[in-house]
C-alpha positions as CSV (number, residue, x, y, z in Angstrom):
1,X,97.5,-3.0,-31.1
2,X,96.8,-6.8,-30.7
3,X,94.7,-5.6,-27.6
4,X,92.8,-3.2,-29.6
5,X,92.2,-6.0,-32.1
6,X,90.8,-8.0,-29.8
7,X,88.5,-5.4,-28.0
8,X,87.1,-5.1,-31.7
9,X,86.4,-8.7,-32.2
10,X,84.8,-9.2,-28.8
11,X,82.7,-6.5,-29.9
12,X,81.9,-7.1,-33.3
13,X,80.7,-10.9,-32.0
14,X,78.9,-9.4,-29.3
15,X,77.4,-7.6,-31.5
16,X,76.4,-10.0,-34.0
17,X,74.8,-12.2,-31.3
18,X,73.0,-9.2,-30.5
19,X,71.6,-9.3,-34.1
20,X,70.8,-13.4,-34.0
21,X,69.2,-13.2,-30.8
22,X,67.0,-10.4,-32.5
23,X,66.6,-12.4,-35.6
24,X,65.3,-15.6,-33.8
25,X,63.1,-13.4,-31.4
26,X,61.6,-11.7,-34.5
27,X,60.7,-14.9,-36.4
28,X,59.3,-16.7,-33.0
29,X,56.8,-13.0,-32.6
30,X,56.1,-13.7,-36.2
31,X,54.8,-16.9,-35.6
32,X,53.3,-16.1,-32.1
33,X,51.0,-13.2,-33.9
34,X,49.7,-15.0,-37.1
35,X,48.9,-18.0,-34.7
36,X,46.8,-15.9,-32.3
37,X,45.1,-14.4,-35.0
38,X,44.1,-17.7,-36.5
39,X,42.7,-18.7,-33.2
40,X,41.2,-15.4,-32.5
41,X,39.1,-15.5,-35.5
42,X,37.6,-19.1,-34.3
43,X,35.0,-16.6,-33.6
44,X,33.8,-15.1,-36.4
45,X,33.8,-18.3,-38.2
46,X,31.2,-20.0,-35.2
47,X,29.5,-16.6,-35.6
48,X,29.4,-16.9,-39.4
49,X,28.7,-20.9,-38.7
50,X,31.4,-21.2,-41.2
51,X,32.2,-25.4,-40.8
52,X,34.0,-25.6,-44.0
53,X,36.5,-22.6,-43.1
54,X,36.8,-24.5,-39.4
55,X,38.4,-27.2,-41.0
56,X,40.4,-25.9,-43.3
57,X,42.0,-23.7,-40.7
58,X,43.0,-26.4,-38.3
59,X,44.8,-27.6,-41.2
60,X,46.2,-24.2,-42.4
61,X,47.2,-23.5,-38.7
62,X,49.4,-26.8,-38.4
63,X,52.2,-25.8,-40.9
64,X,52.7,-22.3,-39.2
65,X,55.4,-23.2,-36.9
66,X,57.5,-24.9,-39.6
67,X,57.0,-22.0,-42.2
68,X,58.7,-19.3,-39.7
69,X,61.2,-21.7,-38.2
70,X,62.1,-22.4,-41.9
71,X,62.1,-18.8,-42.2
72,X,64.2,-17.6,-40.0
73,X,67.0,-20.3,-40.5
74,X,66.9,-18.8,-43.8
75,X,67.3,-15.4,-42.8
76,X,69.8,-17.2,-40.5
77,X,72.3,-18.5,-43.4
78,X,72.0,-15.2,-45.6
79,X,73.4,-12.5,-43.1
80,X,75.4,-14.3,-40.6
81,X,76.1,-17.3,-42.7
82,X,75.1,-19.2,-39.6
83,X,76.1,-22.7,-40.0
84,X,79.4,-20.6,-39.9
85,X,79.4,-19.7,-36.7
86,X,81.5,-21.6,-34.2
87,X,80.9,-22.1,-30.2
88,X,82.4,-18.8,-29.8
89,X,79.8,-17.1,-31.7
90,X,76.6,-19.2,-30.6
91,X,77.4,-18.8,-26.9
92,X,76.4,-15.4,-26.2
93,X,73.4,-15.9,-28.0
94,X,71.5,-17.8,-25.9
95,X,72.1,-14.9,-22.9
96,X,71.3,-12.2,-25.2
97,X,68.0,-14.4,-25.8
98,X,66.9,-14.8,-22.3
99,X,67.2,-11.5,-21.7
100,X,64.7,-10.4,-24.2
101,X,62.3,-12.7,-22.7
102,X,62.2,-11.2,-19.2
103,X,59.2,-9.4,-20.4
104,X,58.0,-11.8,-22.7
105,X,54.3,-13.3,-23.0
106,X,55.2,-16.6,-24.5
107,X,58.4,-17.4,-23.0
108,X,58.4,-20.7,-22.9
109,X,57.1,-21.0,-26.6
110,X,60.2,-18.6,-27.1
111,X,62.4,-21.1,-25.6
112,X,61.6,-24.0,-27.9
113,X,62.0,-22.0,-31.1
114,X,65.2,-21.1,-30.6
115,X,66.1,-24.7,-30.0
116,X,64.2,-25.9,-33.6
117,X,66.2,-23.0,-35.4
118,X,69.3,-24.0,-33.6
119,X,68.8,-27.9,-34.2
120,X,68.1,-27.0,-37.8
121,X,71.0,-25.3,-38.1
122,X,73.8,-27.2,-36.0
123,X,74.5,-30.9,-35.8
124,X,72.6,-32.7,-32.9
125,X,75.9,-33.4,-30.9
126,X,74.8,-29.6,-29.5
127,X,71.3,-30.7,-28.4
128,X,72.5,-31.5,-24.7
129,X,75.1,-28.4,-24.4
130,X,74.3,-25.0,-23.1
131,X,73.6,-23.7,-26.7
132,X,69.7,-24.9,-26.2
133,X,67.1,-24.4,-23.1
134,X,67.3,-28.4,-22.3
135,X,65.5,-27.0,-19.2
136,X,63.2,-23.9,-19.3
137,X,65.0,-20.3,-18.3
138,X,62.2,-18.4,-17.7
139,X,59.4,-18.9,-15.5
140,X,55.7,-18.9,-16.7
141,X,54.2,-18.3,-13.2
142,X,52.7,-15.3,-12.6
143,X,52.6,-13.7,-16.0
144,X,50.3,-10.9,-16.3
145,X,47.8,-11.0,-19.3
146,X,45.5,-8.5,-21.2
147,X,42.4,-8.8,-20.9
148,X,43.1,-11.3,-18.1
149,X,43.6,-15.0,-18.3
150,X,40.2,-15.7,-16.7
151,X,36.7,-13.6,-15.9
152,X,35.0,-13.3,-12.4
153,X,31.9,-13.7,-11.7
154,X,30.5,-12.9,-7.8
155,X,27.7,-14.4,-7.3
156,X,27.0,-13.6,-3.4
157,X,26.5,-10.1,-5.0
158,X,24.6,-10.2,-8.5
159,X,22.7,-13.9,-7.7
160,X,24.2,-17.4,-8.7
161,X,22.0,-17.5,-11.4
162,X,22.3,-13.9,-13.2
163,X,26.0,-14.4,-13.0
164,X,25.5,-17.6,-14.9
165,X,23.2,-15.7,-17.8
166,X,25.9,-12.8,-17.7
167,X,28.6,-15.3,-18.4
168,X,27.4,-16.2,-21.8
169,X,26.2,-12.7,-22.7
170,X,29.8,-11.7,-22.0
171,X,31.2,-13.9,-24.7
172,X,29.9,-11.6,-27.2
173,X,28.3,-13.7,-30.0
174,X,26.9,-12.4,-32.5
175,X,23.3,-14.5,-32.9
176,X,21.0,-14.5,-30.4
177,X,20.5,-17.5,-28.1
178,X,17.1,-19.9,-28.8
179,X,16.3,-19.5,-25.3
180,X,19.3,-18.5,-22.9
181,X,16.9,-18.4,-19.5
182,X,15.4,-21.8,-20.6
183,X,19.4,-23.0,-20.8
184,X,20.7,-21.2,-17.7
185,X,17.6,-23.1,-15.7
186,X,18.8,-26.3,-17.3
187,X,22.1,-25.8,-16.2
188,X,20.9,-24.9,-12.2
189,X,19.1,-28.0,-12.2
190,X,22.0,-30.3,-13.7
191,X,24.5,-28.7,-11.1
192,X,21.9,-29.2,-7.9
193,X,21.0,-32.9,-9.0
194,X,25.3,-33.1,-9.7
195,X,26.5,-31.3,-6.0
196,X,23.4,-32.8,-4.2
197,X,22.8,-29.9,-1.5
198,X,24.6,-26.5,-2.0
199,X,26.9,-26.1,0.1
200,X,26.7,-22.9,2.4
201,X,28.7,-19.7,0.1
202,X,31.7,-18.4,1.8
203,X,33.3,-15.2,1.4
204,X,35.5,-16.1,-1.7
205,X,32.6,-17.6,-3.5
206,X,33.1,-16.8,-7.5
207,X,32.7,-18.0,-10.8
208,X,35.9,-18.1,-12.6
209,X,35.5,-18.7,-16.7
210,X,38.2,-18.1,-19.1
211,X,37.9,-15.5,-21.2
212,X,38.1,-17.1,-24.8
213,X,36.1,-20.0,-25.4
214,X,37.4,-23.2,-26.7
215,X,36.7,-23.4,-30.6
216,X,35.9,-26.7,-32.5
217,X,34.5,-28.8,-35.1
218,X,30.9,-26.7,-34.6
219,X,31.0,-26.1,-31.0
220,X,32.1,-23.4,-28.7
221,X,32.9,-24.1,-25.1
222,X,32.9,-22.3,-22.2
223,X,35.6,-23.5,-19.6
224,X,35.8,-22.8,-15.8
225,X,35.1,-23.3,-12.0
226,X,33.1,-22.4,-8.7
227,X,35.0,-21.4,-6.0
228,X,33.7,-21.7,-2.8
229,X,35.9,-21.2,-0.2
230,X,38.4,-24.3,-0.1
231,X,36.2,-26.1,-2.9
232,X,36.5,-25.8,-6.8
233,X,33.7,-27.1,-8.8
234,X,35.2,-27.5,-12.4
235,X,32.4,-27.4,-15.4
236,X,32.5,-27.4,-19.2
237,X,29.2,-25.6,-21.3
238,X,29.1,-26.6,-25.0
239,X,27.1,-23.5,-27.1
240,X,25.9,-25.1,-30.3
241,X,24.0,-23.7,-33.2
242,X,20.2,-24.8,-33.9
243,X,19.3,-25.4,-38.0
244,X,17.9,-21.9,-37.8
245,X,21.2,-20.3,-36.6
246,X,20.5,-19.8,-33.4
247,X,22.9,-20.5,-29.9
248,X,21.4,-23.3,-27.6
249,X,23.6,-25.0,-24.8
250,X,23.6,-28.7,-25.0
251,X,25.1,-29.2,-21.8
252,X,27.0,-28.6,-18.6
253,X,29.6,-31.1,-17.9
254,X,30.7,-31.4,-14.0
255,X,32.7,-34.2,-13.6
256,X,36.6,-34.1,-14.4
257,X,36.9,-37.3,-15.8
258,X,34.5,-36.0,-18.5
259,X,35.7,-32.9,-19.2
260,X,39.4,-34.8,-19.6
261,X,38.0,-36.5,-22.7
262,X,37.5,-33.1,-24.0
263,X,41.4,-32.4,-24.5
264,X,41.8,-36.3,-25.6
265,X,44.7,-36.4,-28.2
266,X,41.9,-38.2,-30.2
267,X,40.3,-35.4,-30.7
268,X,40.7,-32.0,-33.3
269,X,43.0,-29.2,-31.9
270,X,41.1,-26.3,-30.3
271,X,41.1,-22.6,-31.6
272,X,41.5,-20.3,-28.5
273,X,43.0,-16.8,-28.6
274,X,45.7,-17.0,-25.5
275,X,48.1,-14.0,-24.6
276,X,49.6,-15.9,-22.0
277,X,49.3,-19.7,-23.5
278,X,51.0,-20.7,-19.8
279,X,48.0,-19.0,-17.9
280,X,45.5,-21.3,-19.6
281,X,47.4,-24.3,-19.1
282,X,47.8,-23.7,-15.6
283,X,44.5,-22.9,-15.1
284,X,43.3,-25.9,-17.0
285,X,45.6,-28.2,-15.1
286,X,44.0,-26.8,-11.9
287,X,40.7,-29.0,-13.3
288,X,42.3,-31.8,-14.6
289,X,45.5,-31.9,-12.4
290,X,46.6,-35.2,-14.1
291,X,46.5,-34.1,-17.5
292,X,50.4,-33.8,-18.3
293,X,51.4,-30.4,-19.1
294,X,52.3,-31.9,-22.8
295,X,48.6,-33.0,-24.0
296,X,47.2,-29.5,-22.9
297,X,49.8,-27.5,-25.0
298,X,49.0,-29.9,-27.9
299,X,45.1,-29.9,-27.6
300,X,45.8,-26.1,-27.8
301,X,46.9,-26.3,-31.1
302,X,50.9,-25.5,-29.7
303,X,52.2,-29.5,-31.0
304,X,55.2,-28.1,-30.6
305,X,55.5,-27.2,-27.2
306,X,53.5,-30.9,-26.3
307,X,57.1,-32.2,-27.9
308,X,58.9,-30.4,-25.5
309,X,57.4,-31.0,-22.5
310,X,56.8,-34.4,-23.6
311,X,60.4,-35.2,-23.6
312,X,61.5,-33.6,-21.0
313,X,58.9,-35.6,-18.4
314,X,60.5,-38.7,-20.1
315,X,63.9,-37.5,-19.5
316,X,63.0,-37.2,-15.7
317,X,60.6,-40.7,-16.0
318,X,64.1,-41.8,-16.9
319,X,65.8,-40.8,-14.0
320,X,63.5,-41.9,-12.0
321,X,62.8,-45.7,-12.9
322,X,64.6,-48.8,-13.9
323,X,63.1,-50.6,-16.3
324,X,63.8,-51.2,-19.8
325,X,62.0,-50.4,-23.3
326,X,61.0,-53.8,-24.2
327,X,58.6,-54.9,-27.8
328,X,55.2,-53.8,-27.3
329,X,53.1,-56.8,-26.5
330,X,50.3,-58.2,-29.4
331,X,50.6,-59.1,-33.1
332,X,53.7,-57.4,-35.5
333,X,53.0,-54.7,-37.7
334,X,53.8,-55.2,-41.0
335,X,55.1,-51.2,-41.1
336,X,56.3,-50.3,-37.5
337,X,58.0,-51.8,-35.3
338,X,56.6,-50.9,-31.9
339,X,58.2,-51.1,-28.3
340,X,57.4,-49.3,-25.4
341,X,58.4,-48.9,-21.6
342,X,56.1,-50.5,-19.4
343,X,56.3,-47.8,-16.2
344,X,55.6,-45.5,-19.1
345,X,52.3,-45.0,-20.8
346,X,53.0,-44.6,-23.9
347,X,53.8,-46.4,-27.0
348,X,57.1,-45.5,-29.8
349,X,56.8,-46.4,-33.0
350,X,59.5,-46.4,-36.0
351,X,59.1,-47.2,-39.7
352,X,60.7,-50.5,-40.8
353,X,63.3,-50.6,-43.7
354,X,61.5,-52.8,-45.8
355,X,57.9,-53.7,-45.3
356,X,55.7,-57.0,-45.4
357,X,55.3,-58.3,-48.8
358,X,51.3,-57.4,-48.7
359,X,52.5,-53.3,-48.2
360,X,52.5,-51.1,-51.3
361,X,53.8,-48.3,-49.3
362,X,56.8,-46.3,-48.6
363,X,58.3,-44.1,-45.9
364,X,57.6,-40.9,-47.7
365,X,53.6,-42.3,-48.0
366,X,53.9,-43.3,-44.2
367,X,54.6,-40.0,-43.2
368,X,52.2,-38.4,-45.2
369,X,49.8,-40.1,-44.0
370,X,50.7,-39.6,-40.1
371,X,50.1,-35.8,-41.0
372,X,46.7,-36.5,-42.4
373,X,45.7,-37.5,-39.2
374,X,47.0,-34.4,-37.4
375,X,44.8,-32.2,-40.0
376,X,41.6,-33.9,-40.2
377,X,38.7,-34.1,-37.5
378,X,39.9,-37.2,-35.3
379,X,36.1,-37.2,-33.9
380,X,37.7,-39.1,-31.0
381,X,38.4,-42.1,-32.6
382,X,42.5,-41.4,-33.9
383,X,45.4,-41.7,-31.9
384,X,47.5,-38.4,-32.2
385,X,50.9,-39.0,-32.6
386,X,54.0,-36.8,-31.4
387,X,56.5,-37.4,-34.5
388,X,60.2,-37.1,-33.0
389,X,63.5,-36.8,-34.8
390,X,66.7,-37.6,-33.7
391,X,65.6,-39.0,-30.0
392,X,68.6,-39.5,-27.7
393,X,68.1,-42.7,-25.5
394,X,70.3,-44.5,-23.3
395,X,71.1,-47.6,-24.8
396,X,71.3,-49.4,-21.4
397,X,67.6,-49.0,-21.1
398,X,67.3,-51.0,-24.0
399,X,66.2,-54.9,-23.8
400,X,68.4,-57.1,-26.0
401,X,66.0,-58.1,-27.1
402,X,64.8,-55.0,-28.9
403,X,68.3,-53.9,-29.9
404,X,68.6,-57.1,-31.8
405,X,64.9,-56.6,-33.5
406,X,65.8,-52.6,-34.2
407,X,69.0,-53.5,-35.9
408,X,67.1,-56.0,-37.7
409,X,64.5,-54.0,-39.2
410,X,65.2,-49.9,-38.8
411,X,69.4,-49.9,-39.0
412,X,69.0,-46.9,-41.7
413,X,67.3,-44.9,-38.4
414,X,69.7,-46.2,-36.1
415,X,72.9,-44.2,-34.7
416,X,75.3,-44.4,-31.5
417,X,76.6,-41.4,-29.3
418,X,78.3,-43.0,-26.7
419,X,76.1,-44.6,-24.3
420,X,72.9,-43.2,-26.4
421,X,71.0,-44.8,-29.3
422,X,70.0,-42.0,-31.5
423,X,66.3,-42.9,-33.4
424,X,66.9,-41.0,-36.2
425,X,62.6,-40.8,-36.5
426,X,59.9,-41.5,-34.0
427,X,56.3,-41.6,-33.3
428,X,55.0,-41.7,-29.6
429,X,51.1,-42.0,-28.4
430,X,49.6,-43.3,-25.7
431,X,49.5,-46.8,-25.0
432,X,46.4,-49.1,-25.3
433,X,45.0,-52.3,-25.2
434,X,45.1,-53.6,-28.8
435,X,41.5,-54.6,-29.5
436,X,42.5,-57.9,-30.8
437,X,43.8,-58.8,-27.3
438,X,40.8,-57.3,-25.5
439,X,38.4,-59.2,-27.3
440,X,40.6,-62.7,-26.8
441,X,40.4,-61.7,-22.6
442,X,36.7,-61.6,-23.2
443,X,35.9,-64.3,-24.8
444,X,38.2,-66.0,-21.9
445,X,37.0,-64.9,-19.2
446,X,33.2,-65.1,-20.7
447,X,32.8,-61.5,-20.3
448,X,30.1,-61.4,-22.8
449,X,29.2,-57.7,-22.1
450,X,32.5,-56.4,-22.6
451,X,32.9,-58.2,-25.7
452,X,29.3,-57.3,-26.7
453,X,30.2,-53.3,-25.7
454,X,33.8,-53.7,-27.5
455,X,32.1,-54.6,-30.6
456,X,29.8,-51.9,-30.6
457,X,32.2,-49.3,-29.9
458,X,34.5,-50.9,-32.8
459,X,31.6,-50.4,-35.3
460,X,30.7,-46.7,-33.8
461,X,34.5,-46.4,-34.7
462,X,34.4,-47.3,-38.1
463,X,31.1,-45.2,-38.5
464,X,32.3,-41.9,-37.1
465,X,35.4,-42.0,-39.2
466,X,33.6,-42.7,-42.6
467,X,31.5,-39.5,-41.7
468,X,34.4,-37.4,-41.1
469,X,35.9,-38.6,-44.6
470,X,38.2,-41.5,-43.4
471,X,38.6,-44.6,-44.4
472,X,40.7,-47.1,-42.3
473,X,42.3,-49.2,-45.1
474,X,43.0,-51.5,-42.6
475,X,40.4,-52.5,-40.2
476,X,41.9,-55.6,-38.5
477,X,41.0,-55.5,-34.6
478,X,44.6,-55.2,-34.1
479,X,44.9,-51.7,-35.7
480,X,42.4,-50.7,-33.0
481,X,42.7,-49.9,-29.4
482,X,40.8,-49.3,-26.5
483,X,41.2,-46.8,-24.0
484,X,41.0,-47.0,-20.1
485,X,37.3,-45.1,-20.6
486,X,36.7,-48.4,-22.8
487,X,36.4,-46.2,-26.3
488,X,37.9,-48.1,-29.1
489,X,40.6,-45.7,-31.2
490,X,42.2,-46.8,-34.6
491,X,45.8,-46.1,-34.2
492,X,47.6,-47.6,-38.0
493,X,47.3,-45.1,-40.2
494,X,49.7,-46.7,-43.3
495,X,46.7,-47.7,-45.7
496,X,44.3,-44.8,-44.6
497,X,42.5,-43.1,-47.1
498,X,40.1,-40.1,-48.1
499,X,36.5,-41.8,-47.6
500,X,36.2,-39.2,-50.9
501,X,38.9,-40.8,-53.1
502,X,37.3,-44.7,-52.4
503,X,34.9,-46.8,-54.7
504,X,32.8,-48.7,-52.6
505,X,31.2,-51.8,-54.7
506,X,29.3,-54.6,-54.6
507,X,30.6,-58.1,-55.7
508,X,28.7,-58.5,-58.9
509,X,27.3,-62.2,-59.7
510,X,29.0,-64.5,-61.2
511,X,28.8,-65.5,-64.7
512,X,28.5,-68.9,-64.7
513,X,28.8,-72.0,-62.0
514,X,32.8,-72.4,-63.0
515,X,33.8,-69.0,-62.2
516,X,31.7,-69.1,-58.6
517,X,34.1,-72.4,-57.8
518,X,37.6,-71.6,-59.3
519,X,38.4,-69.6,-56.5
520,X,39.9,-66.7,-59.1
521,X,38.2,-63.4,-58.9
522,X,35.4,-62.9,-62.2
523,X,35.8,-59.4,-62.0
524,X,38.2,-56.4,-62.6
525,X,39.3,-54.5,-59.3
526,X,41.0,-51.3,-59.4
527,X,44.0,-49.2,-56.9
528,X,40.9,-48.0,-55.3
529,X,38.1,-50.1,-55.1
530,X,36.6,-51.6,-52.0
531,X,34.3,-54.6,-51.3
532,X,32.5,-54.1,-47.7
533,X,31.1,-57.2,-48.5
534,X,35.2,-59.4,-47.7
535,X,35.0,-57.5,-44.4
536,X,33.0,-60.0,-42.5
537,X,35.5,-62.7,-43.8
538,X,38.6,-61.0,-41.2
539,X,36.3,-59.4,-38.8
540,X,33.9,-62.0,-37.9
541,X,36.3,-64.3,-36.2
542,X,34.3,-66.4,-33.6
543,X,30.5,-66.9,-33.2
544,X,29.7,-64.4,-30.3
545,X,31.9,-61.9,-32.4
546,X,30.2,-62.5,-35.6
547,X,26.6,-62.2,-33.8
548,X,27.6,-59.2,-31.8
549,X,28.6,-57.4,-34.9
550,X,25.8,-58.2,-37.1
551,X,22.9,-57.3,-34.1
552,X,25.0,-53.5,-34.2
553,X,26.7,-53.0,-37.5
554,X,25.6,-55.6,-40.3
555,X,25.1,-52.6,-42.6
556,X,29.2,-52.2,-42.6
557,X,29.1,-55.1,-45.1
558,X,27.0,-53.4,-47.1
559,X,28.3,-51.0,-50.1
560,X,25.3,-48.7,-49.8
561,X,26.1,-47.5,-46.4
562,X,29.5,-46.3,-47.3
563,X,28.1,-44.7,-50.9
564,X,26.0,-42.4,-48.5
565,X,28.5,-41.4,-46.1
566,X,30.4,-40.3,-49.7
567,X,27.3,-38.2,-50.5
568,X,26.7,-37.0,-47.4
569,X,30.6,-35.6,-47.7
570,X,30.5,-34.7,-51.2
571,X,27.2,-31.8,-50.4
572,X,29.5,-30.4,-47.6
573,X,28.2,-31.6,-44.6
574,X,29.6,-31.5,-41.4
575,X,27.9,-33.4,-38.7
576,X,28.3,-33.2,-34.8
577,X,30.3,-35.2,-32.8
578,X,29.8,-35.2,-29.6
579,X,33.2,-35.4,-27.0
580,X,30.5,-36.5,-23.9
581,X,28.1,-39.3,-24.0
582,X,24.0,-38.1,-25.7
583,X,22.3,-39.5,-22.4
584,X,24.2,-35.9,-20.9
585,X,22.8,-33.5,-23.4
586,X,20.0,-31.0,-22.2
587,X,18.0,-32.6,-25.4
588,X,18.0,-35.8,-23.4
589,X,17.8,-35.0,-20.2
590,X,14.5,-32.5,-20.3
591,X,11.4,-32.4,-23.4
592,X,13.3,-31.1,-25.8
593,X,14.0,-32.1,-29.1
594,X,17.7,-33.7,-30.4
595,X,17.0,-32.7,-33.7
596,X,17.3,-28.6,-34.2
């Protein structure tokens, strides 16, 4: 009888694995499908030049993959009472699980569900057993895809040139081109002047282009590369639409370097519709083959599987080096307390306990205000963030420096599990020069130009963000950095605002002599209101600063340039922004006109 008993029980949990396996497949296919149909309709909405609907479903699409995790742990708790279930129970699930995904399209988007239901669900002492995929199960390699990942094109047979036309005719958009033989010719002579002489064809010579173009902001692009034998040519071909609805290509883009800036984490997520999300990543990596795995899967809209592979290349940077995470070099924040490892290029970031005096903030503020940036246009000038909780690190790696400074200021997000600090919450981004400390090497080293260039940029900065409807709150140089192309990113997000919900003003006059010299303000000043004209007293710290900024950007100081930026929002405008420098578009380049 006891046997009997037992039989039944190993069935019964066997069974019920069975069931959560299903559940937690069912909820990840869920998300998988509304997802790709988000993307897929990137389409319409550049058919429909629908910029309004663009944005507001980068924003919808970002909650997704919490809404079904939520889901399911739901579903979770009311028929299996999950946070129930002991080792016994949770053990066969994750075979059960695998199994399922032999098949599977997304398997490795599969793999990191089940750990966020099962981290929501368990405590984190699980996180490095066998009851989550710390390492990936299935392999992504070789997964096939319909239609296929990518489109061939041979041009050996139809002519290097028709194959280029019938590329873009094979996209399918609905409007008509301005004039697509004009832009085809445009793009032959670009690629000549770029690969000099063209080299002899081989046998493989083809024209690989994936098959769903890269939705953004008001742009489509077209991704790919020649094949030519043993060469790969890479390109990128921006389709954008003329005043009178029409499709015109602005550019082709040849070099790596410049089609990396494309998938830079300061830039909006793409739409793409991907049945195999690995086969595009592999394929893109084979163009920019030192693009970690991580930014790819963000910059395709999948934050969530950035995360993982994120951490898991910093588990094995880990392994593989020695030093220690140390404070990050330049001024304090007032909000976070930064450190960062110095073989690692990145930066982590943690909300203090109790802020500067000059903060009317909170935590719950902060972190609103880190998810703004993730659903607004970033026009290349925001720093992404990948927002971590509960990180694992080993203490040892730790300076004592910064133990002593993160018991100090963060102990509420501060835990030990043997030899690993838990960080209870966490923001990583890539590291760069604060633009404080660029400008002060400069001005040492009399580098004139790159302060002059710094400048600029910093002002461009500031522009492009006010025309995408952000306001930096705080636009010390030290909230700024600049990136190893030299573009200057804001990267302290705790006083950023909607440019929409600001009240730009002038200083009115004084009323009398004895209110201009008391050194008191004369007039009333609300939450929101902002004087352009203070700005030159923080920014304008030296005299080759101060004439640098005011040969670029002396209208920053003035209210009326920020009350037409607010108009210019306020009628539902969306204006270009352009992730390649204007001297490489067509309109540039050849008699054409910039303006259509």
């Amino acid at each position: 009888m006891g046997d009997l008993q037992g039989m039944d029980r190993a069935v019964n949990r066997d069974t019920t694995a069975q069931r959560i396996a299903q559940a937690m497949l069912e909820g990840f296919n869920k998300h998988y499908r509304l997802f790709r149909e988000c993307s897929a309709a990137a389409k319409a909405r550049f058919d429909a030049a629908d910029w309004q609907g663009v944005q507001q479903s980068v924003q919808d699409r970002i909650a997704f993959y919490d809404d079904r995790v939520n889901e399911t742990v739901a579903r979770l708790h009311d028929e299996f009472q999950a946070d129930l279930l002991d080792e016994t129970a949770w053990q066969p699930v994750k075979l059960i699980y695998i199994g399922m995904l032999a098949e599977h399209k997304q398997p490795e988007l599969a793999e990191t569900f089940f750990n966020s239901v099962f981290c929501r669900i368990m405590h984190r002492t699980y996180f490095h057993n066998d009851f989550i995929f710390v390492r990936p199960a299935i392999s992504t390699e070789y997964i096939e895809s319909d239609p296929p990942t990518y489109r061939s094109y041979y041009p050996n047979e139809e002519g290097f040139r028709a194959s280029i036309r019938q590329m873009f005719v094979d996209f399918g958009w609905q409007r008509p081109f301005e004039d697509l033989d004009r832009d085809v010719d445009y793009i032959m002579i670009v690629a000549e002047r770029h690969v000099g002489e063209w080299p002899q064809p081989e046998t493989n010579f083809q024209i690989q282009v994936l098959s769903s173009a890269f939705y953004r902001n008001k742009g489509a692009y077209i991704i790919g590369k020649v094949v030519n034998g043993a060469h790969e040519y890479p390109f990128m071909i921006p389709v954008l639409h003329t005043r009178e609805g029409k499709l015109y290509v602005d550019t082709v883009l040849l070099d790596a370097d410049h089609i990396r800036t494309l998938f830079s984490l300061s830039r909006a997520y793409f739409m793409v519709d991907m049945q195999v999300p690995a086969n595009y990543v592999q394929f893109l990596r084979s163009i920019m083959p030192n693009k970690p795995r991580s930014e790819i899967y963000t910059m395709l809209g999948l934050g969530k599987q950035g995360k993982t592979a994120f951490y898991r290349g910093l588990m094995s940077h880990l392994q593989h080096s020695r030093d220690q995470f140390i404070i990050a070099p330049g001024i304090k924040g007032l909000v976070m307390l930064v450190f960062t490892l110095p073989s690692y290029p990145y930066v982590f970031k943690v909300i203090k306990d109790v802020f500067g005096a000059t903060k009317e903030v909170d935590h719950a503020t902060v972190k609103r205000k880190y998810q703004l940036v993730k659903q607004v246009d970033r026009v290349g000038r925001m720093a992404d963030t990948l927002e971590f909780s509960h990180v694992a690190l080993p203490k040892a790696r730790f300076s004592q420096e910064l133990v002593d400074e993160l018991y100090k200021l963060v102990p509420s997000l501060l835990e030990e599990d043997g030899d690993d600090l838990i960080i209870k919450h966490l923001y990583i981004e890539r590291r760069m020069v604060p633009l404080n400390i660029y400008l002060e090497t400069a001005e040492k080293k009399d580098r004139d130009d790159l302060l002059e260039d710094a400048v600029c940029e910093y002002g461009n900065a500031i522009r492009e963000l006010a025309i995408a409807n952000i306001f930096p709150g705080d636009m010390l140089w030290k909230n700024f950095g600049v990136t190893r192309y030299g573009r200057v990113v804001f990267y302290d997000y705790d006083e950023i605002e909607y440019m929409t919900d600001c009240n730009f003003r002038k200083i009115p006059p004084p009323p009398n002599f004895e209110a201009e010299m008391s050194g008191e303000v004369w007039y009333s000043v609300g939450r929101n209101d902002i004087f352009p004209e203070e700005f030159e007293t923080f920014l304008l710290v030296s005299d080759k600063i101060r004439n640098a900024f005011l040969r670029h950007h002396a209208d920053l100081f003035d209210a009326a340039f920020w009350k037409q930026a607010q108009e210019s929002i306020r009628r539902g405008e969306v204006r270009d922004f352009f992730p390649y420098p204007e001297s490489m578009r067509f309109c540039n380049q050849f008699e054409l006109s910039c303006e259509r």
